[in-house]
N, C-alpha and C positions, 0 to 999 in steps of 0.2 A: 402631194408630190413625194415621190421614193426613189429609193435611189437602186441601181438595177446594174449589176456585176457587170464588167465585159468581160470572155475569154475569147483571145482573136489567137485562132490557131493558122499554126505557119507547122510545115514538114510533120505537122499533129503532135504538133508543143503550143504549149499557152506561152504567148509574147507579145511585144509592146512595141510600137514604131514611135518615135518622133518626130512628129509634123509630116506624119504620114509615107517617112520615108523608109522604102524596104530594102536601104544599103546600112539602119540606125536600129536594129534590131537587136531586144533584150530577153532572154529567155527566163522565164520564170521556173517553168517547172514543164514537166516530160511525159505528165497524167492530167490529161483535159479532165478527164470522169473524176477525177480525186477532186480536182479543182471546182469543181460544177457543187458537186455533195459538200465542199468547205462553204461554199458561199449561198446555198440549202441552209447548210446547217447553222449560220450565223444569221438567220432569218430572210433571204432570199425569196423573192413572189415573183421574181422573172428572172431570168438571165441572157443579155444578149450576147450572141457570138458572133463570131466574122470569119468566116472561109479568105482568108488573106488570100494564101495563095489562086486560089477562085476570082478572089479580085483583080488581083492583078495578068490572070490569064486570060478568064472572060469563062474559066471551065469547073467546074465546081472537082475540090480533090480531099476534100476531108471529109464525104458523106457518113463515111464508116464511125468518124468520132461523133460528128453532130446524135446520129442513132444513138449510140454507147452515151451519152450524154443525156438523152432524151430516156434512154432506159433507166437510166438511175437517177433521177431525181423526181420526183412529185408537182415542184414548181413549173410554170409555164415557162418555153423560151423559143425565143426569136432569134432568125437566119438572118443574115446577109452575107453577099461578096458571092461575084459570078453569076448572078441571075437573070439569065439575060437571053430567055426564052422559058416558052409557058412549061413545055418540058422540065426545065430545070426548076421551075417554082415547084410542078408537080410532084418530083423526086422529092423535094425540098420538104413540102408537107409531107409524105411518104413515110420520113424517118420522124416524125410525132412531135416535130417543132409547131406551136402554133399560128405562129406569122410567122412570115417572112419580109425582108427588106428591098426593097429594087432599088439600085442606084443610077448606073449610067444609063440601061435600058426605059430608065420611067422618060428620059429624054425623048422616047421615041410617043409621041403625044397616040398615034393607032395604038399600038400596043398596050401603051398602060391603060387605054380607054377599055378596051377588049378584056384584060385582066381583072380590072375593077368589077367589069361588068361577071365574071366567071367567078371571082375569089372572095371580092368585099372585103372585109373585115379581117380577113388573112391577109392582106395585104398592107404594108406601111412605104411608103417613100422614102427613103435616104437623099437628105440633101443635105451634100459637104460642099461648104462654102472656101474660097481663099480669097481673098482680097472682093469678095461680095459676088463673085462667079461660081457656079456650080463646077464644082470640079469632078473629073471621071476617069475610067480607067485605074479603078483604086488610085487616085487623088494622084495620077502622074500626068496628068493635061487638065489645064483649065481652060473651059470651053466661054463660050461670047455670052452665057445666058446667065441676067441676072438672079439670083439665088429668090431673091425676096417677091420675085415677078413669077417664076416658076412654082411657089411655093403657093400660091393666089392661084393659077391656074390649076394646080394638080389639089386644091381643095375644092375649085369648084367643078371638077370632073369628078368629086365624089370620094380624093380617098381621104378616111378620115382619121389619118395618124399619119406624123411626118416625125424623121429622125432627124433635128439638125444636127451636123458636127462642125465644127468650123477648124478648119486641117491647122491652120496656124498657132493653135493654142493645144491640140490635141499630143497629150504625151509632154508637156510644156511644165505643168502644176503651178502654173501663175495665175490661177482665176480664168471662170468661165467668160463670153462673151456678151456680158449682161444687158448691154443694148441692143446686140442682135437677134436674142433670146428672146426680147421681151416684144422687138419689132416684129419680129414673125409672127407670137403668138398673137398678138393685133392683127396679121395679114389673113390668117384662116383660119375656119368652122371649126376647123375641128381639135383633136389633140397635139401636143408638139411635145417628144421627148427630149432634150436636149445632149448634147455631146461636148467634152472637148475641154480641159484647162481645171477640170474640178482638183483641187488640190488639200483640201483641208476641209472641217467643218463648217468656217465660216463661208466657205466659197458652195456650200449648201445652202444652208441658211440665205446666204444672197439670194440663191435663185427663187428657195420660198417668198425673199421679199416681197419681188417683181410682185405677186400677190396675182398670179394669172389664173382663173379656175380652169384654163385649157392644158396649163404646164404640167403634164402627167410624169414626168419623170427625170433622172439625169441619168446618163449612162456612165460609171467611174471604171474606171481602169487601174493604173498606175499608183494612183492613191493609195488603192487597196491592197492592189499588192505588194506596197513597198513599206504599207503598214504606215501612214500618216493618220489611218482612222480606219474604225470596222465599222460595220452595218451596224451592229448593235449601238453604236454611238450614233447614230442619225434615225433610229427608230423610233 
């Protein structure tokens, strides 16, 4: 398991919401591309991004950084936020990201069946949970669908990576959600990145406990940029 930078860009500033909310917003810094090469150069193998503002519109508006982000760095990395037509996955690959994430759109069970079948392996699920319901609309409505039920059906339509994030903990630094973490990677085939609450070393180490050989990853944020630990400390 490794642990995999987030930069969620908002107005194309790397920033941070708490508990997914976009009135709680902290800006780090004003250069995505600087930030992409710091977390490269501190031993980085992926980095995941989030088109915030994409999320919360439904329209993707940071393409221009994703490319510039993708130009300059060597390491693989992954989209999300706004994807929510084949169109916009396609752009999405376009700019040299190599997955990408679907969140509210994989709700739509045609759609993600059709995409799976076009994309495979470019493709990952984003499921953010809140109180155990799939939440959408970049995390401003939670819908009727249970997370853990969805998460079982969308592995066995084939896709075989899912990002949990669980909204409640996310931006929080009080520990991941280690029973939900560990319940999911029991519910499906395939891989499961986790999101959300990592705060320290130990709240790594935790997730290695669970001891899951599907647990491919954690995605940190916050931690890292507020310097509670670097990469090079979980390496």
């Amino acid at each position: 398991m490794f642990v995999i930078p987030a930069i969620d860009l908002k107005d194309g500033k790397c920033v941070r919401l708490k508990q997914g909310r976009k009135d709680d917003v902290t800006v780090y810094s004003d250069d995505p591309v600087a930030m992409a090469k710091r977390w490269e150069g501190e031993g980085a193998t992926l980095i995941h991004v989030v088109d915030l503002d994409g999320a919360f519109s439904g329209e993707q508006k940071n393409l221009n950084w994703v490319a510039k982000i993708c130009g300059a760095v060597k390491c693989n990395v992954q989209l999300g936020g706004g994807l929510r037509s084949r169109e916009a996955v396609e752009r999405a690959l376009g700019t040299g990201v190599s997955r990408v994430v679907l969140g509210t759109k994989a709700l739509s069970e045609p759609f993600l069946d059709r995409i799976l079948a076009e994309y495979g392996e470019s493709i990952i699920v984003g499921i953010d949970a809140r109180d155990g319901k799939v939440a959408v609309e970049g995390w401003t409505q939670k819908s009727d669908v249970d997370a853990f039920d969805f998460a079982r059906k969308v592995s066995a339509m084939g896709a075989n990576r899912i990002v949990f994030t669980d909204v409640q903990t996310d931006g929080m630094l009080t520990g991941p959600p280690l029973a939900s973490v560990g319940r999911l990677c029991v519910s499906v085939h395939g891989f499961v990145i986790a999101s959300g609450g990592v705060g320290s070393v130990e709240d790594v180490k935790a997730l290695q406990h669970l001891r899951h050989s599907n647990l491919e990853g954690v995605i940190v944020g916050k931690a890292l940029y507020e310097e509670k630990f670097t990469l090079k400390d979980v390496s």
